[in-house]
C-alpha positions in Angstrom: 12.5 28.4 12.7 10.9 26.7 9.6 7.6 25.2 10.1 4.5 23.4 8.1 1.8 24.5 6.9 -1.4 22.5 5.8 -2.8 23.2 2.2 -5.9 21.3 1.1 -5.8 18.6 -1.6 -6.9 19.4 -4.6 -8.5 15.7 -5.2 -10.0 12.8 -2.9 -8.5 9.9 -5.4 -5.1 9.2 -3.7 -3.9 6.1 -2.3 -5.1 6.9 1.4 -8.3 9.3 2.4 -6.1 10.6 4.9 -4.4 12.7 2.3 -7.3 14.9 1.7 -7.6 15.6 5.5 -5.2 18.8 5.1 -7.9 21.4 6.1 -9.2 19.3 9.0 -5.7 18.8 10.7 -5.0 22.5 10.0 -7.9 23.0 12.2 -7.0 20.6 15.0 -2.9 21.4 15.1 -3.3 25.3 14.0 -2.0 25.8 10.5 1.9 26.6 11.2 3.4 23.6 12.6 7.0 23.8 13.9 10.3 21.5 12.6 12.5 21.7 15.5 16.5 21.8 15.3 18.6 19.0 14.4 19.7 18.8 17.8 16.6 17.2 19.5 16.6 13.8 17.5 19.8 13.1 18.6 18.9 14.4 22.3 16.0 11.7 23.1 15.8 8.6 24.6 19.8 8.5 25.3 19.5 6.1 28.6 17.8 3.7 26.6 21.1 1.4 25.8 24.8 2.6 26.0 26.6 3.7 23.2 29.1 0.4 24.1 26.6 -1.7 23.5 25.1 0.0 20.2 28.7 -0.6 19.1 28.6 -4.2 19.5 25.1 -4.9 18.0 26.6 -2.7 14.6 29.5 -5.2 14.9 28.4 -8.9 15.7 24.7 -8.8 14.2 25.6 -8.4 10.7 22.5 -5.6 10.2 24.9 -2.4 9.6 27.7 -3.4 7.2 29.9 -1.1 4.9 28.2 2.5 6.6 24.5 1.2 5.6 22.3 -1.0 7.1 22.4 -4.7 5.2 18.6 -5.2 5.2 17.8 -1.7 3.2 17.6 -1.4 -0.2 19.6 1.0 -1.9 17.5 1.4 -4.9 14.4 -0.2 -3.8 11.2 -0.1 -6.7 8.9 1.3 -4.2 8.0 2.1 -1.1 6.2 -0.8 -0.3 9.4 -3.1 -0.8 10.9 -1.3 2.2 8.7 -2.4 4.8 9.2 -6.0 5.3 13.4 -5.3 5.7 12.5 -2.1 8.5 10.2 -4.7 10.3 13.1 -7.3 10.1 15.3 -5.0 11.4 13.5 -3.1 13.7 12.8 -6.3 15.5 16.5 -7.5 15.5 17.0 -4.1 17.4 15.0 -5.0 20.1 15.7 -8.7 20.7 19.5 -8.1 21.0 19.4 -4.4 21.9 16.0 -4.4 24.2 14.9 -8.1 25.5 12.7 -6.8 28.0 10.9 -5.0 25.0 11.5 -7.8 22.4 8.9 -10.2 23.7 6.3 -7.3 24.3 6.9 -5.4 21.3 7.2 -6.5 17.2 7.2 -4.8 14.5 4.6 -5.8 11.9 4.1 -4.7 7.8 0.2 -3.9 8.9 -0.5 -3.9 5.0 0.2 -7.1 4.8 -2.3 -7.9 7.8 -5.9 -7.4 8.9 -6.1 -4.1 11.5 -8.1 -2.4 12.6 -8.9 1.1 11.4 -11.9 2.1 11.6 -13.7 5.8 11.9 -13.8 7.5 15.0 -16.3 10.6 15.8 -15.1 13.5 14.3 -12.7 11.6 11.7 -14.9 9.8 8.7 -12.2 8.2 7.4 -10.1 5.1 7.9 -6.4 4.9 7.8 -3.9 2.7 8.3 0.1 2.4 8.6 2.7 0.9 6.7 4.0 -0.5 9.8 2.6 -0.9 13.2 4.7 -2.0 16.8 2.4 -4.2 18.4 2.4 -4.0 22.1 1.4 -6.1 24.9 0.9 -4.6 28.4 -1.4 -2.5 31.1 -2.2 0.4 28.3 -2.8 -1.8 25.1 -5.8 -4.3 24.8 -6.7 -6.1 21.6 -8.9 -5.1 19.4 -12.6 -6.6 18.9 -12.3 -9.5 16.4 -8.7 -8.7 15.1 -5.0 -9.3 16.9 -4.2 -6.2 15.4 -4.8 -1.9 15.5 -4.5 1.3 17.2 -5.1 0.1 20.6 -2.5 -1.9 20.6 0.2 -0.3 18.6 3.2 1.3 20.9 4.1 3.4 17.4 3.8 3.8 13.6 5.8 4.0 11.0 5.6 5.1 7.6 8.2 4.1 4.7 8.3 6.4 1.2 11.1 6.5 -1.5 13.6 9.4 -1.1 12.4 11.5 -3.6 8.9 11.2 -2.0 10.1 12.5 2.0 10.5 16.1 1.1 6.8 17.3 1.0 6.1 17.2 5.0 2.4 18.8 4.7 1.1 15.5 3.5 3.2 13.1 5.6 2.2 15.6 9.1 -1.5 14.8 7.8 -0.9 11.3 7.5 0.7 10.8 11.3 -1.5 13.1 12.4 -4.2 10.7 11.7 -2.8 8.6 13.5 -2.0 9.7 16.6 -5.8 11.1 16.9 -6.8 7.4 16.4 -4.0 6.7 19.1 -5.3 9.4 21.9 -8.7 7.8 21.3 -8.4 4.5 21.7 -5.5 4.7 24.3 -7.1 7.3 27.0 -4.0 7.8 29.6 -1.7 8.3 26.5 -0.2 12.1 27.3 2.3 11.8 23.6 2.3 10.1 20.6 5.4 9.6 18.2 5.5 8.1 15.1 8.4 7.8 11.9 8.6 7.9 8.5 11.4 6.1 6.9 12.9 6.1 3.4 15.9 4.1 1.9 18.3 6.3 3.6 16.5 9.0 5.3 14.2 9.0 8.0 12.1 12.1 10.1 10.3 12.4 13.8 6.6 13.8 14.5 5.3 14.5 17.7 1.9 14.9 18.6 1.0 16.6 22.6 -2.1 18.3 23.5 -0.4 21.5 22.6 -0.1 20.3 19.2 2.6 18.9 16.8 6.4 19.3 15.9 8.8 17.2 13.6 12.6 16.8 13.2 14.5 17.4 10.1 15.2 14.6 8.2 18.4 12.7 9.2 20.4 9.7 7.7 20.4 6.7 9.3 22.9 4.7 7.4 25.2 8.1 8.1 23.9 8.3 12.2 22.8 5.0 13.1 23.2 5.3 17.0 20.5 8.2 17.5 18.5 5.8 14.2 18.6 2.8 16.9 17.9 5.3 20.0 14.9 6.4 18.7 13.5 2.6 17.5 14.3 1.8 21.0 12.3 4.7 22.7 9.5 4.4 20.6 9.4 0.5 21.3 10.0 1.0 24.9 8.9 -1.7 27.7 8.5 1.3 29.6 5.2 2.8 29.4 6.0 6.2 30.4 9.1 6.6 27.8 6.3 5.5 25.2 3.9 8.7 26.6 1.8 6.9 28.7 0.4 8.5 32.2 1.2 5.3 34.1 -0.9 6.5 37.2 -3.6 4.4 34.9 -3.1 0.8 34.9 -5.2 -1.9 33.9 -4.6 -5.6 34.7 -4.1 -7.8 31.5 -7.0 -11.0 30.8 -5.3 -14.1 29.0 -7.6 -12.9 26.1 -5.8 -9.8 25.8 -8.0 -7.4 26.7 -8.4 -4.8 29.8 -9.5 -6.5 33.1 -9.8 -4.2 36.5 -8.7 -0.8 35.9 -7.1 1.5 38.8 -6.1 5.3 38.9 -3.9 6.2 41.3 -3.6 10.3 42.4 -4.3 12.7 45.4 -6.4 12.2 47.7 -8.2 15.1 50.7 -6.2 15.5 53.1 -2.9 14.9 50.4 -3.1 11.3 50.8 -2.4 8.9 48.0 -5.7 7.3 46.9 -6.1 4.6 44.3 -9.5 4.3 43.1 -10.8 1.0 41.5 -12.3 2.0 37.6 -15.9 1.4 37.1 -15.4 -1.1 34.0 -19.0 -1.1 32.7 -18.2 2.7 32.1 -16.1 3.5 28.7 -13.8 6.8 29.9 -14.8 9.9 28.1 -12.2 11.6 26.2 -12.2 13.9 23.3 -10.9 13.3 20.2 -9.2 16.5 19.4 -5.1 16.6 19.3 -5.2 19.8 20.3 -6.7 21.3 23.3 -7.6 20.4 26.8 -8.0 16.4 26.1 -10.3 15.8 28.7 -10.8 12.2 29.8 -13.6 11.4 32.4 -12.7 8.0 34.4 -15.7 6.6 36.2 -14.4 5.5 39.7 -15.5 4.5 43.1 -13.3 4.1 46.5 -13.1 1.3 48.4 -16.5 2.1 50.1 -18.2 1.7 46.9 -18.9 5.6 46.9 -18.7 6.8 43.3 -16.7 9.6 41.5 -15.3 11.0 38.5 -11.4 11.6 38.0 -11.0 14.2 35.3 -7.9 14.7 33.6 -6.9 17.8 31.1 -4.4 20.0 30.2 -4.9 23.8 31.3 -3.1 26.4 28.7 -1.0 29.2 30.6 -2.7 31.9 31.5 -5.9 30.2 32.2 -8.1 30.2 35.8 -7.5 26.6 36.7 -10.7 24.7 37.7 -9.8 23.6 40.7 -9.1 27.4 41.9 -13.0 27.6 40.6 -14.1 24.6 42.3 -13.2 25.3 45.5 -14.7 28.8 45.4 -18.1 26.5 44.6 -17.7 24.4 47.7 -21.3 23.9 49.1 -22.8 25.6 45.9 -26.3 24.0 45.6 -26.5 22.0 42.0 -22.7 22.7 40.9 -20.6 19.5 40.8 -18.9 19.5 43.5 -15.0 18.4 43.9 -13.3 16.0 46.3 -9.7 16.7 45.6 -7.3 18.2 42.9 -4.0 17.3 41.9 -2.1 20.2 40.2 1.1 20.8 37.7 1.3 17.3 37.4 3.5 17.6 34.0 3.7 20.0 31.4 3.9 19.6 27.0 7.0 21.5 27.5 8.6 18.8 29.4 7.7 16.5 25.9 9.9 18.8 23.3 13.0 20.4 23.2 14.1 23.7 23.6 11.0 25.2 23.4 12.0 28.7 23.5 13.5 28.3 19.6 10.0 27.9 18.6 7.9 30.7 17.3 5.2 32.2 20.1 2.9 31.4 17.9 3.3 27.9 17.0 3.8 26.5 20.6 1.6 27.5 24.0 2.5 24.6 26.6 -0.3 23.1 28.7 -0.1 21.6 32.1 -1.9 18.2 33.3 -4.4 19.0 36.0 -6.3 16.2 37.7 -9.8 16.8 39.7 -12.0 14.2 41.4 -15.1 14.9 41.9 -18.9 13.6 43.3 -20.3 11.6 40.5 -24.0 12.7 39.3 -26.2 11.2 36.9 -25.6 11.2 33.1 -26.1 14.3 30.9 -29.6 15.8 30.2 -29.6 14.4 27.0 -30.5 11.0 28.8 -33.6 12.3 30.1 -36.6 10.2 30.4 -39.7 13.2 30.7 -40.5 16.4 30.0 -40.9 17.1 33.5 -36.9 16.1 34.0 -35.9 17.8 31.4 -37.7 21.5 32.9 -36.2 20.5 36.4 -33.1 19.7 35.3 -33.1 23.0 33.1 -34.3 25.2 36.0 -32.0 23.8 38.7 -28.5 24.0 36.4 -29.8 27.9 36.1 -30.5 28.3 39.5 -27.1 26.7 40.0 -25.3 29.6 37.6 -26.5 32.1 39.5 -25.0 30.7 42.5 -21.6 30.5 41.0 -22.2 34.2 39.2 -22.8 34.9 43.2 -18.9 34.3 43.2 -18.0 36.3 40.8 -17.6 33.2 38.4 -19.2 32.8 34.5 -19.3 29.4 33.4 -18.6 30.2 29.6 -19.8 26.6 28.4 -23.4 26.1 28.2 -24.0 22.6 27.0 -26.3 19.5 27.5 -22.8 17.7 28.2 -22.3 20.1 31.1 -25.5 19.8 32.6 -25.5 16.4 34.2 -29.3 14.8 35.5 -29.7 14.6 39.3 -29.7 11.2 41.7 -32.8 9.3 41.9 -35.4 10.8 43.8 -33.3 14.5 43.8 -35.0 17.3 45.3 -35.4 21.0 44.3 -32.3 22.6 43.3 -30.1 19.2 42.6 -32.3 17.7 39.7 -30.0 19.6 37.3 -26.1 20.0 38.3 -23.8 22.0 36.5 -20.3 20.6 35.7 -17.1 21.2 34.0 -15.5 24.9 34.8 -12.7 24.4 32.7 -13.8 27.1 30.6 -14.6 29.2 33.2 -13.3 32.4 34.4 -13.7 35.1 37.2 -15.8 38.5 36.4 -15.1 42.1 37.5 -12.7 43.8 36.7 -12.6 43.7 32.9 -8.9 43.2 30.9 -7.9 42.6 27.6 -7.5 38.6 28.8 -11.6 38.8 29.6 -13.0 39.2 26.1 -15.7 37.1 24.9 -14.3 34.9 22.4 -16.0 32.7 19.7 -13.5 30.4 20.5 -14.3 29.7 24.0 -16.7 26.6 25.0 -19.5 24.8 22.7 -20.0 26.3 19.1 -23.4 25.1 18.7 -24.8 26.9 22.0 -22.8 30.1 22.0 -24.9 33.3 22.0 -25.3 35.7 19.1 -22.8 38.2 20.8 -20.2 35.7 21.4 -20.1 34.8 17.8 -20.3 38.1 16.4 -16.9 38.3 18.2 -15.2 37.1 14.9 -16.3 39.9 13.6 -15.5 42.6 15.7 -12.2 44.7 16.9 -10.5 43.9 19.7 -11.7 47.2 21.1 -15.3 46.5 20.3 -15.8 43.1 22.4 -16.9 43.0 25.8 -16.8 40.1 28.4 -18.5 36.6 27.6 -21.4 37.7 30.5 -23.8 35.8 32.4 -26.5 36.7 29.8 -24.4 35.2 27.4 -24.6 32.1 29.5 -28.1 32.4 30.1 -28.5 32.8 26.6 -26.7 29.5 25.8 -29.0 27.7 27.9 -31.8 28.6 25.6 -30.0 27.0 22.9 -30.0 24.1 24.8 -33.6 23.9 25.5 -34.0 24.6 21.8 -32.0 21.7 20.7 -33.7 19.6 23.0 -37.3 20.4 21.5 -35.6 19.9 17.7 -33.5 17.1 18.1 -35.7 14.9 20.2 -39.1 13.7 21.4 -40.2 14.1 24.7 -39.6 10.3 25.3 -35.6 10.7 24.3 -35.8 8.9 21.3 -34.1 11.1 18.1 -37.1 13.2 16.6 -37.6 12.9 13.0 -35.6 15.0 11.0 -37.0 18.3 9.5 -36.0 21.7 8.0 -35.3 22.7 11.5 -32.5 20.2 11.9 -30.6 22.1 9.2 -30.5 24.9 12.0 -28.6 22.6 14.3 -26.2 21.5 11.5 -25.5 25.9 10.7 -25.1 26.3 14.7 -22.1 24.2 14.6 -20.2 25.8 11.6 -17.9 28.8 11.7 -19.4 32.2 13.3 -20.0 33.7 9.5 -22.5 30.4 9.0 -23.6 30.1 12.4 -24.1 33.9 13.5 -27.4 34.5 10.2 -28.9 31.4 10.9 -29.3 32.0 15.4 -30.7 35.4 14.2 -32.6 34.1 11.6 -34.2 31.4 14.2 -34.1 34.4 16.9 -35.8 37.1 14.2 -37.8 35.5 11.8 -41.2 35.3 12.9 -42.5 32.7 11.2 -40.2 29.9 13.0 -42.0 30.3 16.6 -44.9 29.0 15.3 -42.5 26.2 13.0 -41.0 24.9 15.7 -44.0 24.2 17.9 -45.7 22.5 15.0 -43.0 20.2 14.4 -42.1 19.6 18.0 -43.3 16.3 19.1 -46.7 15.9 20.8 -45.3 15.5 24.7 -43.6 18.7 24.8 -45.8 21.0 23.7 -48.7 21.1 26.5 -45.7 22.1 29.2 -42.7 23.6 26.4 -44.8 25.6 23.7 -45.0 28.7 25.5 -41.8 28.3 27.6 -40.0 28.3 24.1 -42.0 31.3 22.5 -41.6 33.6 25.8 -37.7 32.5 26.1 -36.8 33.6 22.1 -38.8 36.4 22.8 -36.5 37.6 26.1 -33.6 36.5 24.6 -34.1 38.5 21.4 -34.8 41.7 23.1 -31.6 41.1 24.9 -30.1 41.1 22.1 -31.6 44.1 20.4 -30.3 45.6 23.9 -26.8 44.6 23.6 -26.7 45.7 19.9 -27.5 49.3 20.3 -25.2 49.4 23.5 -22.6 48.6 21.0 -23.6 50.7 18.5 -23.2 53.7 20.7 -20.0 52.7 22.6 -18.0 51.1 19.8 -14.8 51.7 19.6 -14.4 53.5 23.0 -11.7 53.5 25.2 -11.5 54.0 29.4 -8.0 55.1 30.5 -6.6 52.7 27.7 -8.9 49.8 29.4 -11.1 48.4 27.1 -14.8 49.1 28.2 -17.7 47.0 29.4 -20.3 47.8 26.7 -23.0 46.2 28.6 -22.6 47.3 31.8 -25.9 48.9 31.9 -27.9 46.0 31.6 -25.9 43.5 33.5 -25.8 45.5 36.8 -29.2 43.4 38.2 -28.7 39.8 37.6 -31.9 38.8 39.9 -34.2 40.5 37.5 -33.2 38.6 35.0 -32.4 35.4 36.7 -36.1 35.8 38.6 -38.0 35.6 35.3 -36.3 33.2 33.6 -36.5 30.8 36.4 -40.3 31.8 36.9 -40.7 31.2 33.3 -39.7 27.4 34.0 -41.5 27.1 37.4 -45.1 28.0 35.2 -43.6 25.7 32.7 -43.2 23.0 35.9 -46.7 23.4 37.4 -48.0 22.7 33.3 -46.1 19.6 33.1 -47.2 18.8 36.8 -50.3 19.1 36.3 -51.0 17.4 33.1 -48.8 14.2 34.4 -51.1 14.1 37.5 -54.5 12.9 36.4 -53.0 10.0 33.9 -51.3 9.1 37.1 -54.4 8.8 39.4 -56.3 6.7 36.5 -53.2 4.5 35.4 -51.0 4.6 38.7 -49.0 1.4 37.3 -48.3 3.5 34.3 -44.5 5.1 34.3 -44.7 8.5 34.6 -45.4 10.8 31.6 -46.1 14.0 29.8 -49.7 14.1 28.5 -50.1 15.0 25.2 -52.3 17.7 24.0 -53.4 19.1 20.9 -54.6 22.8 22.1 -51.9 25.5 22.5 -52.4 28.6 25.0 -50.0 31.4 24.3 -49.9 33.5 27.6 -48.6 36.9 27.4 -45.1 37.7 28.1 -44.3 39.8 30.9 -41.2 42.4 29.1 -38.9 43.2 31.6 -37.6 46.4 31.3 -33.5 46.7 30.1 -33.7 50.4 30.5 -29.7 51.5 30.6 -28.8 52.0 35.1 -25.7 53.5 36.5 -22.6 51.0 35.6 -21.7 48.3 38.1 -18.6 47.8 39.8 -20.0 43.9 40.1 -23.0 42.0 39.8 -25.3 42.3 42.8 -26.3 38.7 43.6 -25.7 37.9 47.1 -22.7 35.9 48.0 -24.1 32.5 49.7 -21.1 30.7 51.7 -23.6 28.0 52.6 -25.5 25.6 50.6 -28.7 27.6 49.5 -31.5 26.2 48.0 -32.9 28.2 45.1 -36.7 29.0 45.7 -39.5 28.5 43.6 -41.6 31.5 42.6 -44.8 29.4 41.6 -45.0 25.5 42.3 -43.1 22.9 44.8 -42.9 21.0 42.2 -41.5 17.3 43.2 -38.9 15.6 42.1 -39.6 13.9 38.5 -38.9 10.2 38.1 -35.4 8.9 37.2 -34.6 7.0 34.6 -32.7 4.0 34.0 -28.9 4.6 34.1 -27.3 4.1 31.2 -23.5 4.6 29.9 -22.7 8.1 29.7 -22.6 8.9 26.0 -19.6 10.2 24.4 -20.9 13.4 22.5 -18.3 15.0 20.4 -18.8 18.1 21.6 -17.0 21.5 20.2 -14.0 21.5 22.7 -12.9 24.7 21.4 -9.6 26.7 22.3 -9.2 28.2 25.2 -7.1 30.9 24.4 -7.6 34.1 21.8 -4.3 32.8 19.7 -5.1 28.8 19.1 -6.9 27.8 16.1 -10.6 27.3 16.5 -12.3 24.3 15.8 -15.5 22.5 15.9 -17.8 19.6 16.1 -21.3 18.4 16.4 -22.6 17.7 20.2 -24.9 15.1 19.1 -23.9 11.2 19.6 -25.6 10.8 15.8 -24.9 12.9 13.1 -27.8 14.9 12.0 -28.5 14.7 8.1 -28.9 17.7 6.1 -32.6 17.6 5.1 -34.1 20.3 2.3 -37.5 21.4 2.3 -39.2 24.0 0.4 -39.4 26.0 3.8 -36.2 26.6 3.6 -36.2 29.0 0.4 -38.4 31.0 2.0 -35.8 32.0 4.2 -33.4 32.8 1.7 -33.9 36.4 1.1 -33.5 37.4 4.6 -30.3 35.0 5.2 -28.7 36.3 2.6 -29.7 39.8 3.9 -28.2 38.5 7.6 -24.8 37.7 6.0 -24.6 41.1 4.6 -26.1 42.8 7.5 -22.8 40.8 9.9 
């Protein structure tokens, strides 16, 4: 079946910015996108209105008049001529065809008006339709300032001159645009479909979290009933026709936007529960087309107890979370869940016959909802040092709980880790959400590779990137080291990216090292084992670290690169030695050997954070006892004291059948090796920010993608540093 593929534009001087967008929707859809057969046009939306009365509107209106529709142009001098007639007759459509729809629902030439297109994250450019369906209703609010944009347009059309239809690539990145503005600024939208219209021709795209297809192009002077069956659909009354997951309603204000918000879903027990939305708290959603969509709602029950409703679409094949979720039940500092809600509706249940399409251009995903206890924000809203080490030290403890079930969380991130309650104690300062990307360890397949495209580009370990480099038969499974590895990267980012008070730390050489962590595994692998390697940036990164967290973080940081490098030396000459064996046509474990005693490794890297605790303690306690009024806060200093680090040994052992942390079916609170350090103040609560984290694919076949976790864009900033890394980069790159 014929299908689409993106090419970049060769220049950014078009009429729109979205044209030169090719490369960045080939990301986000994959880079073959499916037409589907002629049949499915003419399929959709056929209980909208009767064929009867379709016949009478041709007849008595006076639109469609000698086999063409009256208000086209045949030989119209551009493109731009055509939109006031299609909004003309679009609208006469639904005031005689739809009335229910006609009053909620026009069609508007949006060049001709003021709306509202501005950038979202992860999209720098604005864009805007020829001709927008402005829609009134529970979904659609107005946006700020204007009467008219993407949160309140039911669909989109484009219109183009006949001889300009044929190339698809550009048109695709066009609607593409704008259903990613559409998902985002309508968060219970599950599909989004748009048209583009010429003189006599018009074509169908559709846009689903498993990606996009489009129709061929049909006449619509030639088939005007499936022309007005499809104007009808996309202007539906109906909020689910449009694609909307009406389990999420919002009541109306006479100002037009959203007043009380209510999700309605599963309950314990299998109840039906609606939950009332917590309105001072945006959703979070992800911006993606492609992929899981996750959207966060912030809720609370009719107690007043709060929670979070997460919805997101699983790809086949996957370990559903809320399989995961329940195995964590009573799992000290991992989120814990309430209920679940499974198979709620699949992409496939969006298109056609799906099994015309091409394997490799469709994998259907299924909606799962989960609601679970809400925590605090993430750890990037911390408000000490001291919150930051607990919170750090508890999600860890917290991993090796879940590795204690056999489950690897495969998405190390500050998003993931959220901050604990006010007042939390030991173990719950730090909790450990989202398993979405996480799977179940043992017995190792082909399905159980580490995978570069897997969870949070910017905190992946070295091995897990060096995936994209290596044969099937030559990659192991993402591990817990991997994981613990990830956290590191965290903790890094922290010390780079901010001060110890949370506000952004001024931008150095070292900030370029977050912007390479984020690119694509041949960028991002040199640059982690330059920062890993190169001996010079230990001492780089505690001089330009601020003040605060270098009396508690300086030697936490220097004794944490230097574990996780020699992990890495360890893995690498495992691999050297094993590649490209096989085991009774299973593919091997590499690292067996070292992975076989979690607790050694789990027991000095949490007693690396407990010395790092009792620092922090200690140098917050005698500015408390002069300044007791004071809020609380890590003391600055000016001397650093490099302690030596204890090497554990990662001598090669017997291999493992599985990992030998003890399984703990009750709530078990991890134990401190060297302080009882209490709990650290909580801050203020703020809105949960929406970092645009990498939500990368979740299986080996989808297109990967990518962006930056931070809620502001870090700038790229040269210093003469940098060049003195050169040499050895460029070494790294050939070294990969």
């Amino acid at each position: 079946m014929k299908s689409t593929t993106f090419a970049p534009y060769s220049t950014e001087e078009d009429r729109d910015p979205v044209e030169v967008l090719g490369d960045h929707f080939a990301q986000d859809l994959g880079h073959n996108t499916p037409m589907t057969d002629k049949a499915w046009a003419h399929s959709l939306y056929l209980k909208v209105t009767t064929l009867e009365d379709i016949e009478d509107f041709m007849k008595v209106s006076g639109e469609y008049k000698n086999g063409r529709w009256a208000r086209i142009p045949q030989t119209p001098s551009s493109a731009a001529t055509l939109r006031q007639p299609f909004c003309k007759l679009v609208n006469s459509m639904l005031g005689n065809l739809a009335p229910g729809a006609g009053a909620s629902r026009v069609a508007v030439n949006s060049r001709a008006n003021r709306f509202e297109g501005q950038p979202i994250e992860g999209m720098q450019h604005r864009c805007s339709p020829d001709i927008v369906v402005k829609a009134s209703g529970s979904s659609f609010s107005l946006p700020k300032g204007l009467s008219l944009g993407f949160s309140n347009a039911a669909t989109c059309f484009d219109t183009k001159l006949d001889e300009e239809v044929e190339e698809c690539s550009r048109h695709l990145s066009y609607h593409a645009a704008y259903a990613k503005y559409m998902f985002a600024h309508q968060p219970n939208r599950m599909f989004v479909r748009s048209l583009v219209i010429t003189e006599n021709r018009a074509r169908l795209f559709h846009f689903d979290r498993s990606g996009a297809q489009y129709t061929p192009l049909f006449n619509i002077h030639d088939e005007p009933a499936t022309f007005i069956r499809l104007i009808l659909g996309l202007c539906s009354a109906d909020e689910r026709t449009l694609g909307f997951d009406d389990t999420v309603q919002w009541s109306v204000a006479a100002n037009g936007s959203k007043g009380e918000g209510t999700v309605r879903t599963i309950g314990p027990g299998g109840a039906i529960v609606t939950y009332l939305m917590v309105m001072e708290e945006s959703p979070f959603t992800r911006n993606n087309l492609r992929g899981r969509g996750t959207t966060c709602w912030a809720v609370k029950d009719a107690k007043g107890n709060r929670f979070i409703i997460k919805d997101y679409w699983i790809s086949e094949g996957q370990d559903a979370e809320f399989k995961l979720l329940e195995e964590a039940k009573g799992l000290l500092g991992v989120c814990q869940m309430v209920s679940y809600e499974e198979n709620r509706i699949q992409t496939k249940d969006f298109r056609g016959n799906v099994e015309k399409l091409e394997k490799s251009t469709f994998h259907n995903r299924t909606s799962t909802r989960i609601v679970m206890k809400a925590y605090g924000p993430s750890i990037e809203n911390f408000s000490s040092v001291m919150q930051v080490l607990a919170a750090l030290r508890d999600a860890i403890a917290a991993h090796r709980l879940l590795l204690s079930k056999n489950i690897v969380h495969r998405d190390i991130s500050p998003n993931n880790i959220s901050l604990g309650k006010d007042g939390a104690e030991e173990g719950i300062r730090g909790i450990l959400i989202d398993l979405d990307a996480a799977t179940k360890c043992g017995v190792f397949g082909p399905q159980d590779r580490a995978d570069h495209k897997i969870g949070t580009r910017l905190f992946q370990s070295f091995t897990v990137l060096n995936t994209s480099f290596l044969k099937p038969h030559d990659v192991s499974a993402h591990d817990y080291l991997d994981d613990l590895e990830a956290f590191f990267w965290v903790f890094s980012y922290l010390l780079i990216a901010y001060k110890a008070d949370d506000t952004r730390a001024p931008e150095s050489f070292l900030h370029n090292y977050l912007k390479s962590w984020d690119g694509e595994p041949a960028q991002a692998s040199p640059e982690k084992f330059v920062f890993l390697y190169q001996s010079m940036i230990g001492a780089k990164v505690i001089q330009i670290m601020d003040e605060g967290w270098r009396c508690a973080c300086a030697d936490l940081f220097i004794k944490l690169r230097k574990y996780m490098r020699e992990i890495a030396d360890r893995k690498d000459e495992l691999l050297c030695e094993l590649r490209g064996t096989e085991e009774n046509g299973a593919f091997p474990n590499h690292f067996s050997s070292i992975l076989e005693d979690p607790d050694k490794h789990y027991d000095h890297i949490l007693g690396l954070f407990d010395e790092a605790l009792k620092k922090a303690t200690e140098a917050v306690e005698p500015e408390s006892a002069s300044q007791p009024t004071s809020p609380t806060k890590a003391a600055p200093t000016s001397t650093l004291t490099h302690t030596p680090v204890e090497r554990v040994s990662l001598t090669p052992l017997p291999q493992p059948t599985l990992p030998s942390v003890s399984n703990q079916s009750t709530p078990v609170k991890p134990t401190s090796s060297t302080s009882s350090f209490a709990a650290p103040p909580t801050p203020t609560r703020r809105p949960k920010r929406r970092c645009q984290e990498a939500e990368l694919e979740d299986s080996c076949i989808e297109v990967k993608r990518k962006c930056p976790p931070s809620r502001r864009p870090l700038r790229t900033v040269v210093e003469p540093s940098l060049y003195v890394l050169n040499s050895l980069y460029q070494y790294c790159l050939k070294w990969i």
